[in-house]
C-alpha positions in Angstrom: -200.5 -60.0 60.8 -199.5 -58.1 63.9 -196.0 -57.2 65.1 -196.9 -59.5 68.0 -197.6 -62.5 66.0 -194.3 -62.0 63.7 -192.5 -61.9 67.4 -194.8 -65.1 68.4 -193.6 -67.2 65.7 -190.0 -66.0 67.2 -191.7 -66.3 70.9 -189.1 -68.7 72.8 -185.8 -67.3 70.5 -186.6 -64.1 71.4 -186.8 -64.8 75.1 -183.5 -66.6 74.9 -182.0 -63.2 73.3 -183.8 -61.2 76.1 -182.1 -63.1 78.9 -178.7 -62.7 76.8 -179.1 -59.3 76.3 -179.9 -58.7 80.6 -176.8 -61.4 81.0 -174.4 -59.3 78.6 -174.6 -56.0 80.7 -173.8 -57.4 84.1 -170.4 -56.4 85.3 -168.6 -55.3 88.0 -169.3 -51.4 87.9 -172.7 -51.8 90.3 -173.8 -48.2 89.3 -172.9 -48.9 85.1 -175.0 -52.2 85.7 -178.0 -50.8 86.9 -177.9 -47.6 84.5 -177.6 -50.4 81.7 -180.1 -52.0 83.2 -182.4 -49.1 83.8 -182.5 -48.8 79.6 -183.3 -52.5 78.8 -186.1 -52.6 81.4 -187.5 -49.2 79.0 -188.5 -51.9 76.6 -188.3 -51.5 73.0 -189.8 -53.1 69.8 -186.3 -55.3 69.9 -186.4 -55.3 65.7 -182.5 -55.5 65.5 -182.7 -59.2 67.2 -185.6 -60.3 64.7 -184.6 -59.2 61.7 -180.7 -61.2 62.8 -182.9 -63.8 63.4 -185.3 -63.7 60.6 -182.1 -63.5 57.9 -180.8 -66.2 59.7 -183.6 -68.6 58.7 -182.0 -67.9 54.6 -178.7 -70.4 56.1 -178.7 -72.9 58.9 -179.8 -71.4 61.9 -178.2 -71.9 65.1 -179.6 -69.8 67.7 -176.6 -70.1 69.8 -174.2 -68.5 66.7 -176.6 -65.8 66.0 -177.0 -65.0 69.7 -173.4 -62.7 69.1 -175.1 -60.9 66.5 -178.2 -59.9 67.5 -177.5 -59.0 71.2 -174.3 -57.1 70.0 -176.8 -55.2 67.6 -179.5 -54.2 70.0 -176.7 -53.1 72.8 -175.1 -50.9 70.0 -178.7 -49.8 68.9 -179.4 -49.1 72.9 -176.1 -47.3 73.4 -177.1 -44.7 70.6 -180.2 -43.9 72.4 -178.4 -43.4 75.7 -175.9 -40.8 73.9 -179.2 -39.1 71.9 -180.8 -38.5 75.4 -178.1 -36.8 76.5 -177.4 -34.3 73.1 -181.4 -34.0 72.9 -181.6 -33.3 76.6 -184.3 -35.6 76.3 -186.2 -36.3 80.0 -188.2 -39.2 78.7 -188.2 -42.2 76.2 -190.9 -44.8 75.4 -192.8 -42.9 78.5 -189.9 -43.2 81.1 -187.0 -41.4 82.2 -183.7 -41.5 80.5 -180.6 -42.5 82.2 -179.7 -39.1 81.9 -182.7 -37.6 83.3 -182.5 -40.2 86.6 -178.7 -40.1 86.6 -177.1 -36.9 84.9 -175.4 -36.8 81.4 -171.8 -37.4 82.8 -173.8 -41.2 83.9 -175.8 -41.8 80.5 -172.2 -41.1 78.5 -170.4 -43.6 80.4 -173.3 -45.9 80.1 -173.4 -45.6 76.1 -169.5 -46.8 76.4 -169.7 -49.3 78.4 -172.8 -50.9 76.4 -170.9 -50.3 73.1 -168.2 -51.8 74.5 -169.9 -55.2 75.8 -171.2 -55.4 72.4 -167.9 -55.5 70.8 -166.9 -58.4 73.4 -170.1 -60.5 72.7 -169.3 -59.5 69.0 -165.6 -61.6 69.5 -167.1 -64.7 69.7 -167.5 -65.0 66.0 -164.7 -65.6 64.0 -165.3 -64.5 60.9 -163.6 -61.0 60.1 -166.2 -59.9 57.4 -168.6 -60.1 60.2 -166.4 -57.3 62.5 -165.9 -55.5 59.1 -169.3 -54.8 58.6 -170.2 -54.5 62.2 -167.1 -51.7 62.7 -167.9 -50.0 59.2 -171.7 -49.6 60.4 -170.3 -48.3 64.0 -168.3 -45.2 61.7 -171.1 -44.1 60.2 -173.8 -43.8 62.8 -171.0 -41.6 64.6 -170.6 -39.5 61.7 -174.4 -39.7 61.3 -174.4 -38.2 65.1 -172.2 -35.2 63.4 -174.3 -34.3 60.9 -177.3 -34.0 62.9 -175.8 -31.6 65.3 -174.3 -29.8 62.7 -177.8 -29.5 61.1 -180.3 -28.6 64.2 -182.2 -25.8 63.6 -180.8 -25.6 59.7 -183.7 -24.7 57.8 -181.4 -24.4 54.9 -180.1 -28.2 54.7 -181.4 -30.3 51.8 -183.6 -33.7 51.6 -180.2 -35.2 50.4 -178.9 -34.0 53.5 -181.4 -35.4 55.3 -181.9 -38.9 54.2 -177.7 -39.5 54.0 -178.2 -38.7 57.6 -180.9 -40.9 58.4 -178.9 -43.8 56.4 -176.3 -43.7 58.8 -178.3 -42.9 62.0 -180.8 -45.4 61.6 -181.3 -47.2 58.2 -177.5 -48.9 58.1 -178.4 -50.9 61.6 -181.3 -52.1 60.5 -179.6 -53.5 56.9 -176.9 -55.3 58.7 -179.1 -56.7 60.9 -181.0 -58.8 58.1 -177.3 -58.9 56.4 -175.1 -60.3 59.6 -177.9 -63.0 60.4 -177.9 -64.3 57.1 -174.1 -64.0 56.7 -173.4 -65.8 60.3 -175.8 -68.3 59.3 -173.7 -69.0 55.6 -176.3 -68.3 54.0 -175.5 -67.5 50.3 -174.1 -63.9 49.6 -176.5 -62.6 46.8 -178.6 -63.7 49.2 -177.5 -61.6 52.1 -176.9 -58.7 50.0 -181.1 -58.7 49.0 -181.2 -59.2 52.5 -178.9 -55.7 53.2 -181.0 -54.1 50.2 -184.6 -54.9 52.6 -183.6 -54.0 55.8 -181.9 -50.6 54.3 -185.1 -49.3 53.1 -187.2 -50.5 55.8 -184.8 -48.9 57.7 -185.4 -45.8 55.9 -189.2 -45.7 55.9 -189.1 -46.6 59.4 -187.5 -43.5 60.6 -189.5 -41.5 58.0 -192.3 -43.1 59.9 -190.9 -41.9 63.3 -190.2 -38.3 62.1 -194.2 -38.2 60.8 -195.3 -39.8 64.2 -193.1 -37.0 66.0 -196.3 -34.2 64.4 -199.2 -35.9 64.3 -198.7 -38.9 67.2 -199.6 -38.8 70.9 -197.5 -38.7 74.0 -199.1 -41.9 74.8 -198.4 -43.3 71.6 -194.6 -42.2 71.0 -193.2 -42.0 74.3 -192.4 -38.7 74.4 -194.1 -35.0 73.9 -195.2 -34.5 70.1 -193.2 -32.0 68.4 -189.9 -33.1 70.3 -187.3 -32.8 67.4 -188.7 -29.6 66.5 -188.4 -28.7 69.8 -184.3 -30.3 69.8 -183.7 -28.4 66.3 -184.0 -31.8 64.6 -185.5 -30.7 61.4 -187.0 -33.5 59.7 -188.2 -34.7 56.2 -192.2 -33.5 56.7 -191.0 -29.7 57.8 -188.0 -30.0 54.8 -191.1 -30.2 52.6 -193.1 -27.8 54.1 -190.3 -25.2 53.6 -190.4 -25.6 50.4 -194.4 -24.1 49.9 -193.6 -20.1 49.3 -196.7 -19.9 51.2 -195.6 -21.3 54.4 -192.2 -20.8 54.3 -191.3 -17.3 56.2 -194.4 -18.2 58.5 -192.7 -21.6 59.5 -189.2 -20.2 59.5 -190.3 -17.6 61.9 -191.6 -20.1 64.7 -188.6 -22.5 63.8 -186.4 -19.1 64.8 -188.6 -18.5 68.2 -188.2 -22.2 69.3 -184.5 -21.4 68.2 -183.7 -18.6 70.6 -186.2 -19.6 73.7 -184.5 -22.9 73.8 -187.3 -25.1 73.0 -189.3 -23.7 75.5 -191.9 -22.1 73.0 -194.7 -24.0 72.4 -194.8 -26.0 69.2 -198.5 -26.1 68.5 -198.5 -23.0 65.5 -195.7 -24.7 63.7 -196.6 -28.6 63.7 -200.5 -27.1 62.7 -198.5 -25.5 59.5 -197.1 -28.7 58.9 -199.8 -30.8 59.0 -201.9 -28.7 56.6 -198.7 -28.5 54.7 -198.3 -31.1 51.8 -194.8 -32.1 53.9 -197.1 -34.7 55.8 -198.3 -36.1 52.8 -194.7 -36.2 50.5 -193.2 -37.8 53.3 -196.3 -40.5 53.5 -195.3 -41.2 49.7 -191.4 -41.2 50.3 -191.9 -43.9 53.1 -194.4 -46.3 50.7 -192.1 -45.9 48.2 -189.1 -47.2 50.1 -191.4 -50.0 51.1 -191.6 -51.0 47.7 -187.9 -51.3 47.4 -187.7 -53.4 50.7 -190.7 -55.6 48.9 -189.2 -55.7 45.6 -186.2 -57.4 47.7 -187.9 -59.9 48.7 -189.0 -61.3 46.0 -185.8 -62.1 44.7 -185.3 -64.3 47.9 -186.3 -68.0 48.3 -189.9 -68.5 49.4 -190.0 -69.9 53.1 -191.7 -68.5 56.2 -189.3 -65.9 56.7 -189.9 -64.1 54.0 -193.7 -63.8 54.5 -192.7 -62.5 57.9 -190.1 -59.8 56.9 -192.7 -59.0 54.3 -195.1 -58.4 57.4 -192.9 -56.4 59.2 -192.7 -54.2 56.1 -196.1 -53.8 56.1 -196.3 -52.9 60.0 -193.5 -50.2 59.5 -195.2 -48.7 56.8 -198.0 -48.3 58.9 -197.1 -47.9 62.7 -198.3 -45.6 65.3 -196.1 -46.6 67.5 
């Protein structure tokens, strides 16, 4: 099964959340709206709001409860991207321009708060403080998440630990409490929103994994954005972490990883990401990802047997084999 069809099942939910998510950014700042605006119109594969959706489906689902979880979710997940742009003086994302490259980065920072911030208000309207607990918790850590990868650009000395406690809080944790918030706002058992949490954290993990592999070998077409972009931002992912660690490649690779350093990202990537690929990084990293798949499957298992769970097995499957 396709992403498409996972979303089809989901069809007319999912264009309720749409219109909710449009609805929650209007305001009275005209310039803030259309910025806001600008970002939601960029599209996006909008997995936050199905997987809320999907763990909902484990309680009793009320579309118009989980509504304050899943648009909160993607606006916080959107507001990240809009503050990214702007430290990886990124000019385009999923093939269009990003509010700071229309605007200017004094524009896309103000529009990252003022989405975070109508997320916390849509957030309100659920009462139950375990809810905020998590949702605040998760907000702390992609911040500090933030930290560590500006600390890190262009350290070809970090670890894989490093690395992958980074990508837990950047990009992993969002995706878990997603799958945990809809079953939890939907009372859905707790052991059963906590397998829930355990799936959607290593998704999560093999997803970026995923993203960081598609970054050297995908197309601009395909990704959005120019291959060899986080290279080029000093982001130095999992599949070059491995490659550094061939004696063979290493002072070659750290050599262009230097150049790309001091030009500014102006050199061209080409040499490097060819190391890489011939590299056994490409191929680690490829491993890594199935075998956090595996955790995400071995999940669900433990959960009851509806139509849900064949569909967040699905979406497992689709992550762990994306090119988009």
């Amino acid at each position: 099964m396709k992403l498409l069809d996972i979303f089809g099942s989901l069809k007319k939910d999912m264009d309720f959340i749409e219109q909710q998510l449009y609805r929650s950014i209007e305001g009275e700042e005209e310039l803030l709206g259309e910025t806001s605006l600008h970002l939601l119109k960029a599209g996006g594969k909008r997995l936050r709001p199905v997987f809320v959706l999907l763990g909902g489906k484990f309680g009793d689902y009320e579309l118009e409860k989980l509504q304050y979880v899943a648009v909160p979710l993607e606006l916080i997940h959107s507001a990240s991207l809009v503050h990214d742009d702007v430290i990886d003086d990124a000019d385009t994302r999923r093939g269009k321009p990003t509010v700071k490259s229309k605007w200017d980065n004094r524009i896309a920072m103000y529009t990252g708060d003022y989405i975070y911030a109508k997320a916390l208000m849509l957030a309100t309207q659920l009462t139950n403080p375990e809810i905020h607990r998590i949702l605040s918790k998760a907000m702390v850590q992609m911040s500090i998440g933030e930290m560590e990868q500006l600390r890190d650009f262009f350290n070809t000395d970090q670890t894989v630990r490093n690395y992958l406690l980074r990508i837990r809080r950047k990009t992993a944790l969002l995706i878990a409490i997603s799958c945990q918030l809809g079953a939890i706002a939907a009372g859905a058992p707790a052991p059963v929103s906590s397998l829930l949490y355990r799936y959607g954290y290593n998704v999560g993990m093999a997803f970026q994994i995923r993203d960081d592999l598609l970054d050297l070998f995908g197309t601009e077409k395909q990704i959005g954005k120019p291959p060899g972009s986080d290279m080029r931002q000093g982001n130095i992912t999992l599949p070059v972490l491995y490659a550094l660690q061939e004696p063979e490649l290493r002072e070659l690779l750290l050599y262009e990883i230097q150049e790309i350093h001091e030009l500014d990202g102006r050199k061209d990537t080409s040499s490097a990401i060819e190391m890489i690929r011939h590299s056994q990084g490409i191929h680690k990293a490829e491993q890594l990802a199935d075998r956090y798949i595996q955790k995400a499957l071995d999940a669900l298992k433990q959960l009851p047997e509806n139509k849900a769970r064949k569909n967040l097995q699905d979406i497992a499957h689709f992550v762990n084999r994306r090119t988009y």
